[in-house]
C-alpha positions as CSV (number, residue, x, y, z in Angstrom):
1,X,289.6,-10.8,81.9
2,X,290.0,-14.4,81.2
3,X,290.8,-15.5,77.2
4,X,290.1,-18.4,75.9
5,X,292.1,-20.5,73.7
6,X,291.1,-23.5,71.7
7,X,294.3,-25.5,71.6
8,X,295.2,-28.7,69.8
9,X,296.1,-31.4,72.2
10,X,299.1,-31.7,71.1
11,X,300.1,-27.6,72.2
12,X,297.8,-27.2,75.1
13,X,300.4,-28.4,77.8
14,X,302.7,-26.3,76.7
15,X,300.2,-23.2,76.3
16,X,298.9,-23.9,80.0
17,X,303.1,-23.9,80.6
18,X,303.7,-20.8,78.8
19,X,300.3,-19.0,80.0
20,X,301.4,-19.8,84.2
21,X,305.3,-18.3,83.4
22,X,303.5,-14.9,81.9
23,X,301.1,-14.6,84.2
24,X,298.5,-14.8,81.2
25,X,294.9,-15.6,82.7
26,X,293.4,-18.3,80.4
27,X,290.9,-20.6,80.1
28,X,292.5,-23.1,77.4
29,X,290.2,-25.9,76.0
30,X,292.0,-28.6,74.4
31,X,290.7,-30.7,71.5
32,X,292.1,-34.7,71.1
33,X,295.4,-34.1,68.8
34,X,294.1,-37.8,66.7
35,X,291.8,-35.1,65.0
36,X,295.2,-34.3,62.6
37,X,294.8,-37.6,61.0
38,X,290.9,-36.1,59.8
39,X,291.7,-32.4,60.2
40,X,288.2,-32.0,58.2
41,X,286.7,-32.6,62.3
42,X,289.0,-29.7,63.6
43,X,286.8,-26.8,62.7
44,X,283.8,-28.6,64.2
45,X,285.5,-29.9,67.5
46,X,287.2,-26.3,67.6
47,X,283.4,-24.3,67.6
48,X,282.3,-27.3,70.5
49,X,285.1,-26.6,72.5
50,X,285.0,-22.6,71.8
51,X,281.4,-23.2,73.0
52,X,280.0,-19.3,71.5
53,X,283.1,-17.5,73.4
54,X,285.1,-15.5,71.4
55,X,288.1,-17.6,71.1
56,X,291.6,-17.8,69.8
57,X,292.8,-21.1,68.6
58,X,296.4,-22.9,69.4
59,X,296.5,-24.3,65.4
60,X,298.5,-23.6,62.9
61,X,296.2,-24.4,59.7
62,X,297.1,-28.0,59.7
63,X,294.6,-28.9,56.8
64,X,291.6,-27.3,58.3
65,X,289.2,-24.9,58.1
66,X,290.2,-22.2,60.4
67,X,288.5,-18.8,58.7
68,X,286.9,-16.7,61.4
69,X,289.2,-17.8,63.9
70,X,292.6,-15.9,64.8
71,X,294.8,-18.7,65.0
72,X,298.6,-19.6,65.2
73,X,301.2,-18.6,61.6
74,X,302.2,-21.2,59.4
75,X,300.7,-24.6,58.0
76,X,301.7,-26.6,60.5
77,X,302.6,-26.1,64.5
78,X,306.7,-27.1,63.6
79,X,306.8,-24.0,62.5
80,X,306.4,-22.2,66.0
81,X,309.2,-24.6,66.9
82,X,311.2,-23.1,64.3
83,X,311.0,-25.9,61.4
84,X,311.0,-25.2,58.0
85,X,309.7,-26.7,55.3
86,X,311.9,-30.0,55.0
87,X,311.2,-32.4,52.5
88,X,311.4,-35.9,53.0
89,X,311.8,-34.8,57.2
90,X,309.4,-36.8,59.8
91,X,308.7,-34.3,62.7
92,X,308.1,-35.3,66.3
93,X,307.8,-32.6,68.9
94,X,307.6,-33.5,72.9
95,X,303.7,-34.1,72.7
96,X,304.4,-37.2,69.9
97,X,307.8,-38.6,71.2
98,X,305.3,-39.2,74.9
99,X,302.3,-40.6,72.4
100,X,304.3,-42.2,69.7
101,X,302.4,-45.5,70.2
102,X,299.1,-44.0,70.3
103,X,299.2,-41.3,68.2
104,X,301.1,-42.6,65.5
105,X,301.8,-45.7,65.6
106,X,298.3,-47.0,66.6
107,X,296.4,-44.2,65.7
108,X,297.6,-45.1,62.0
109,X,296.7,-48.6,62.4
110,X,300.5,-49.7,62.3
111,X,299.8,-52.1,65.6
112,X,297.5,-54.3,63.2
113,X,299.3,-53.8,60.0
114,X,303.2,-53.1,60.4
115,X,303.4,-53.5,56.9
116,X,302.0,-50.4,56.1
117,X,304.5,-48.8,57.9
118,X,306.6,-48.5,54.5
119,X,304.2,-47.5,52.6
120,X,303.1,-44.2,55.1
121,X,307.3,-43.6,55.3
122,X,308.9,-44.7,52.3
123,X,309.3,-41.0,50.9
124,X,310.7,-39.6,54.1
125,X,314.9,-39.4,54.6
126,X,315.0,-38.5,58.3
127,X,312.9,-37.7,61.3
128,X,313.4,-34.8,63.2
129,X,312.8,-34.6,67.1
130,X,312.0,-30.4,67.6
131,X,312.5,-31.1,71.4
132,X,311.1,-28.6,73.7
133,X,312.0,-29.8,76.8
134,X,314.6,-32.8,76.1
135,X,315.4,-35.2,78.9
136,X,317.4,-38.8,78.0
137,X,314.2,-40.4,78.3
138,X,312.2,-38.6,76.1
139,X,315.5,-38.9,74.0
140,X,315.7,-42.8,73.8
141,X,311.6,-42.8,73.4
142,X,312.5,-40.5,70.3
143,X,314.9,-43.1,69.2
144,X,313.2,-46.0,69.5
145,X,310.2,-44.3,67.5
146,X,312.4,-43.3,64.3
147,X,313.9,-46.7,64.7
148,X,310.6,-47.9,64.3
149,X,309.8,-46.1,61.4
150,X,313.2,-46.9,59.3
151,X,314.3,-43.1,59.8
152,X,317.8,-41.7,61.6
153,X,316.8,-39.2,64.0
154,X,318.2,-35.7,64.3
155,X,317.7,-33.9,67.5
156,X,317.1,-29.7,67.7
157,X,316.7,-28.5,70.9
158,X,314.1,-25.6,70.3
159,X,312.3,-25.0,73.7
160,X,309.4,-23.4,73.9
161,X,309.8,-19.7,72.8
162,X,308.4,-19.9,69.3
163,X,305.3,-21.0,70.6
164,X,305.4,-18.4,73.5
165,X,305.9,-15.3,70.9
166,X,303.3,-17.0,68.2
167,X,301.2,-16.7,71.6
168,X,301.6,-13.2,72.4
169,X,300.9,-11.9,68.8
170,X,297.6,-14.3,68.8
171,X,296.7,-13.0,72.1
172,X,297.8,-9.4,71.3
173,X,301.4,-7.3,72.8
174,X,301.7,-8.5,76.1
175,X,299.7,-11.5,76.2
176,X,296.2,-10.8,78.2
């Protein structure tokens, strides 16, 4: 029986990755990833995609409103990746290193207004680059991104199993 699974844009490759390996049949539904700068649009772009099947959703809570939905632990999807809170820490996983410029960069209006770009940053020491599946050129994309923000970058090689276990608890033992 086919599950489906709501997933932010930012996850859903990686769930469709994960899902294929186990041998998990799912139908996941992606929703655009920009909807973390207004999560208040999540809950209602999560029920359109979810479409009145009983669905799991690929979110941590992410400043939403999630309730009714089993969803993925923690506030925030770094934490499947094994982050922590870490104040003052930027995070970019695979998904925003490959959309930096749109994403971030644009999608916080920092094309039309660089000097902003202090103002959104100025309390943050480092960015952190939770790389999934790290290559050198997703590596010097990650670079050139916290050397646009003002930030040194750290790099932790996490893969993808966080994610996979969050999955298997949110989908039940075993997956499907």
């Amino acid at each position: 029986m086919t599950k489906v699974v709501v997933s932010c844009g930012a996850l859903a490759l990686h769930v469709r990755r994960i899902a294929a390996r186990r041998g998990w049949d799912l139908d996941v539904r992606p929703v655009p990833p920009e909807l973390h700068n207004r999560p208040e649009r999540i809950r209602a772009a999560v029920e359109e995609a979810a479409a009145g099947d009983d669905a799991v959703v690929a979110y941590a809570h992410c400043g939403a409103d999630l309730d009714g939905f089993a969803r993925l632990p923690g506030a925030h999807c770094y934490e499947v990746y094994g982050a922590a809170h870490e104040p003052a820490t930027y995070f970019l996983t695979d998904f925003l290193v490959r959309s930096f410029d749109r994403v971030v960069w644009r999608g916080l209006g920092l094309d039309r207004r660089p000097e902003l770009r202090d103002d959104y940053f100025r309390n943050y020491e480092r960015c952190v680059w939770l790389a999934q599946e790290p290559t050198p050129e997703l590596r010097a994309i990650a670079e050139n991104a916290a050397a646009r923000l003002g930030l040194p970058l750290e790099v932790r090689e996490t893969g993808d199993a966080g994610l996979e276990r969050a999955l298997e608890r949110l989908l039940g033992e075993g997956g499907c």
